[in-house]
N, C-alpha and C positions, 0 to 999 in steps of 0.2 A: 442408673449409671451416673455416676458424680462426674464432671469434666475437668480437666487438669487446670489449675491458673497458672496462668504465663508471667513469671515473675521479674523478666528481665524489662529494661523501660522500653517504652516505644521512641520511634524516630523524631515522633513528633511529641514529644512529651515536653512539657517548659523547662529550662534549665533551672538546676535548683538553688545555681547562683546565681540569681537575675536578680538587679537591684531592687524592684517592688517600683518599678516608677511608669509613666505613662512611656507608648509607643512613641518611639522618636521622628517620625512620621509625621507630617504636619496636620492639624486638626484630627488626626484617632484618638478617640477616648478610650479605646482597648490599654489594658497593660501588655508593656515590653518585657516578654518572656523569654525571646528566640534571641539570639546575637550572632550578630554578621558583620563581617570584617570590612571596616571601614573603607581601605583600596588596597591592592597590592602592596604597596610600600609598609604598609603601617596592620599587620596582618592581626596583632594582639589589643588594636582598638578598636572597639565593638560598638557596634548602635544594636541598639535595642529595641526590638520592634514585635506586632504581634505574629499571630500563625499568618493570618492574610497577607501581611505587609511581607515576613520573611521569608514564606514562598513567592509570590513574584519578585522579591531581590534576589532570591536564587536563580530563578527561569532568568533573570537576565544578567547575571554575574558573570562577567567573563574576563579571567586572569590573565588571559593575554594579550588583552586588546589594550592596542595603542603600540605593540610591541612590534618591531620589525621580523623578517623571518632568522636573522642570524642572532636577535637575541630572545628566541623561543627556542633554536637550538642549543644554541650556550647554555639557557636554563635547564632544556632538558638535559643535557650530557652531568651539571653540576648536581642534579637529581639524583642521576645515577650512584653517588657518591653522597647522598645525603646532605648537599652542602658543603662538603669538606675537600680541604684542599688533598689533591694528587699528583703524584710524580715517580717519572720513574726511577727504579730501583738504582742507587749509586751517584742523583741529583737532586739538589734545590735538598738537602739540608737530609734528605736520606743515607742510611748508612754507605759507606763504598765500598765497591766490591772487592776483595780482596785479590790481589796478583793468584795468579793459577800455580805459580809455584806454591806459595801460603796455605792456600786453598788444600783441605786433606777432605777426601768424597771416597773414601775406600769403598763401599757400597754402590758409586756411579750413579747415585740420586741427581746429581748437578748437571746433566749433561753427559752421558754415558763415555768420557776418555777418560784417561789417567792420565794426571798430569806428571810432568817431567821429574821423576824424582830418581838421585844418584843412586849408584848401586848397595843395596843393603851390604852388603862385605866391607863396602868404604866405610860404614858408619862407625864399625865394631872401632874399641879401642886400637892403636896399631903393635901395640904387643900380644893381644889378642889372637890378630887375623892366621897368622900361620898355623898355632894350637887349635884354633877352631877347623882350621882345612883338612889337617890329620885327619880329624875327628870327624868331618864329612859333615861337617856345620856351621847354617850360617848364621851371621845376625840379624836381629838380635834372639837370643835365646838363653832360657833358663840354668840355672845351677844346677837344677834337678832335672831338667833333659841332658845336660851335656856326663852327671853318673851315668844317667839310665842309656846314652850311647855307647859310654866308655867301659860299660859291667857288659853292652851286646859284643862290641868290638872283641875285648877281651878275651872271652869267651870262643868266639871265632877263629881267632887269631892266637890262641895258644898256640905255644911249640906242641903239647902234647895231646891237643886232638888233630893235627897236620905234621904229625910225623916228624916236628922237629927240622933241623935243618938254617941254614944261615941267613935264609930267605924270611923264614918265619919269625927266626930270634929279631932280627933285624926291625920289623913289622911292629911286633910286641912290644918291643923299645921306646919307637918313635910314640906308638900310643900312650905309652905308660910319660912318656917324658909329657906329649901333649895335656895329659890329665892332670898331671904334677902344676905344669906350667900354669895353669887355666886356675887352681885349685888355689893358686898362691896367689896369680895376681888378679882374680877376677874381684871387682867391684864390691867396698866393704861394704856398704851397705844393702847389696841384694845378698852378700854373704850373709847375713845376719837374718834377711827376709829368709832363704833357704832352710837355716836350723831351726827356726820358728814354726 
């Protein structure tokens, strides 16, 4: 039975950038293989020292001594954040929130209200609004829902499947004028979306 080799490095293996120089350690004749950060402040200058020497600089390395308890806190919270600066949403140079009118959340992702917004019939053009009311329709809505109402309406609302009558001519009228109306002044450019 052959036994696997274990190809990743050990913990204790020498760094394979270590400058080739003696332990920095006074009087060791070992070579400095292992690097250890000189003090907190200064974390990317290294002494260079051997296995003996850099395990007990480890056993007695301690990052937060000399430090009071409110700036071991402060360190740890800026940790939390990887060093990087935070703030909240809409301060200290972050985007702002936009007024809740502005604000469209149709979905209620933001905070589940709706915000204040006027009534869709006010939106429509205002020679629109009456022809769409006939029509039993509001804004905004298509070219092609306001036939596919006005082909139901029609249909309904014939003189000759209600028997006719001044009630129903009447009816049929306003429709057919609302469809005209809508047909002519409705918006050139979804006109042109519509035949498309």
């Amino acid at each position: 039975m052959t036994s696997r080799r274990v190809t990743r490095v050990r913990a204790y293996a020498p760094d394979p950038d270590a400058p080739g120089r003696p332990c920095d350690m006074p009087n060791c004749p070992n070579m400095g293989c292992y690097r250890a950060p000189r003090s907190r402040t200064s974390l990317n200058d290294y002494l260079w020292l051997c296995l003996d020497h850099v395990r007990a600089y480890n056993a007695s390395w301690d990052y937060y001594k000399d430090m009071t308890p409110g700036q071991i806190e402060q360190e740890l919270r800026a940790d939390a954040s990887w060093q990087r600066p935070t703030w909240r949403l809409g301060t200290n140079g972050g985007p702002k929130v936009p007024d809740e009118a502005v604000l469209r959340d149709p979905l209620l992702n933001l905070g589940g209200r709706r915000p204040n917004r006027p009534d869709p019939s006010e939106q429509a053009p205002a020679e629109l609004r009456q022809p769409l009311d006939v029509l039993g329709l509001s804004w905004p809505v298509s070219m092609d829902t306001v036939k596919a109402r006005y082909k139901a309406l029609a249909k309904k609302h014939h003189p000759d499947t209600n028997g006719g009558g001044d009630a129903a001519d009447a009816r049929i009228k306003a429709i057919n004028i609302a469809y005209s109306t809508l047909k002519t002044l409705w918006p050139a450019d979804e006109r042109q979306m519509a035949r498309s």
